[in-house]
N, C-alpha and C positions, 0 to 999 in steps of 0.2 A: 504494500500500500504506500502512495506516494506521500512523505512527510505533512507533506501541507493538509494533504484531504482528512488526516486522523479529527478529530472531535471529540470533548470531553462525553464519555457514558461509563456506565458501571465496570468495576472493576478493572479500571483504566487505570496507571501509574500516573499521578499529574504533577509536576511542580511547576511551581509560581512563583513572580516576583511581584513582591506585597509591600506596597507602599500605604500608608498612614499621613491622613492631614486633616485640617481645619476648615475646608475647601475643598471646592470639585478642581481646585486649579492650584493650589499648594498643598503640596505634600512635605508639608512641615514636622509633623509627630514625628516620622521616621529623617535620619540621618541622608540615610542612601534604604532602597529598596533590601527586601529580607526577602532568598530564599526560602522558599518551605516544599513539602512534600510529602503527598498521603496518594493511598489507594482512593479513589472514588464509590461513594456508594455504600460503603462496610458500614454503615450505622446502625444501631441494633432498634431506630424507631424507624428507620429507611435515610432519606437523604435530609441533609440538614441543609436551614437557611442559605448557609453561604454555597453548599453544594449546588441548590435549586439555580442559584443565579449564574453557574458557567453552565448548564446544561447546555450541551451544543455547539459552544464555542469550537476553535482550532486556534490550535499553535500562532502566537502574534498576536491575537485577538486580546485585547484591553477591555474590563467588565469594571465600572465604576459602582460601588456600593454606598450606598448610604444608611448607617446605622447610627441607634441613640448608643453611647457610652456602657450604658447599664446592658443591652444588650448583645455584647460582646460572645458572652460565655454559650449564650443560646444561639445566638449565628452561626457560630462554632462546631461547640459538644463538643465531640470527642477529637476530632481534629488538632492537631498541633497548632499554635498560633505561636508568632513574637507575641513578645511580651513587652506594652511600649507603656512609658510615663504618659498619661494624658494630662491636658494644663485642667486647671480648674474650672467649674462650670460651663465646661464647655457641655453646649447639646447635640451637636451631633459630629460625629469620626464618619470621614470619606476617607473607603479605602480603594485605591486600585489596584487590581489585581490584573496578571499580564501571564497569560500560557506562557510557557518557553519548551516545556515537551509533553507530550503526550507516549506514553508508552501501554507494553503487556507485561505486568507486571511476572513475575513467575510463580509458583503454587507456594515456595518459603514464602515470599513478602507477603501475600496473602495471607496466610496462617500467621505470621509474628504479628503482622496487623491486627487481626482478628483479637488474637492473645492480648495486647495492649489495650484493647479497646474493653476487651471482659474483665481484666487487671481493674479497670478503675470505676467499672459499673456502665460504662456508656458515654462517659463524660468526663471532663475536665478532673483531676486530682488535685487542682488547688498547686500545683509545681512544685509540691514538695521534695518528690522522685527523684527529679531531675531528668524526666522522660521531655521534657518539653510542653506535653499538656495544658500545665497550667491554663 
């Protein structure tokens, strides 16, 4: 399959360049953009928030998000996230989010994923681990 035509669907390897800001047009919370990197889809209530919103995308493709603060954790689940200082009172965190690959993951990444995900109930650990979580 030719790189380009891949798109984000279940049980897909996706990583991201994840940027954080104040603004659809500053991406000020973050420094420089933060990789990340999860199986797609493996959520134990099905797809979470932030999953819903690449459905479909491909590689290059930029998905602007808009969330309140508070709902970070729930956007999320179980997902790995950075972990960013936000300023105070602030109402709402744009994040953009940027394909850079789409893969097939193999049956281990699967499985540890899976294991990670039962490890903390479904969701977030609070970052104690030091799995990333938080």
């Amino acid at each position: 399959m030719n790189e380009s035509n891949r798109h984000v669907e279940n049980l897909k390897k996706i990583t991201l360049s994840l940027a954080a800001g104040t603004s659809e047009s500053t991406m000020d919370i973050t420094p420089q953009p933060s990789s990340m990197e999860f199986i797609f889809g493996l959520g134990p209530e099905g797809m979470t928030p932030f999953e819903y919103r690449l459905v479909d995308h491909r590689i290059g493709d930029e998905v602007l998000i808009k969330i309140k603060p508070g709902d970070l954790s729930e956007t999320f689940q179980h997902i790995p996230r950075p972990v960013w200082i936000l300023p105070q009172n602030l109402d709402t965190v744009y994040l953009r989010a940027k394909i850079l690959t789409i893969s097939q993951p193999d049956n281990r990444e699967i499985v540890k994923a899976m294991a990670a995900i039962a490890q903390h109930g479904g969701d977030g650990c609070g970052g104690d681990c030091g799995c990333g979580c938080g």
